[in-house]
C-alpha positions, 0 to 999 in steps of 0.5 A: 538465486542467492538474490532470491533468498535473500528477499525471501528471508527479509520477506519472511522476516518482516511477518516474523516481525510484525506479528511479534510486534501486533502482539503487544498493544502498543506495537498494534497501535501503531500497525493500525496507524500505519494501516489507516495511513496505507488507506489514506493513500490509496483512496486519494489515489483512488479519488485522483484517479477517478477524477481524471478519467472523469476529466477526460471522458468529459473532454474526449481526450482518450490516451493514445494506445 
């Protein structure tokens, strides 16, 4: 249960955090590099992701359940 507690304040302190830090311009600048980078990602894992099931849909090699 301490455990617990522990994560939430880290959580609740990580927003605390990140709003004081979106506040000034500087801090938003890099929240929104951070956040285009976040987006990078996922839509090359999305890419990744999308081409592989191609590959296999294409080649009949359904993964085994």
């Amino acid at each position: 249960m301490k455990n617990v507690l522990w994560f939430l304040l880290g959580l609740v302190g990580g927003f605390v955090a990140a709003h004081f830090l979106n506040k000034d311009p500087r801090g938003a600048e890099v929240l929104a590099d951070i956040d285009a980078r976040i987006d990078e990602f996922v839509d090359r894992i999305g890419e990744a992701y999308r081409v592989e099931e191609a590959r296999r849909s294409s080649t009949g090699d359904a993964p085994a359940a």
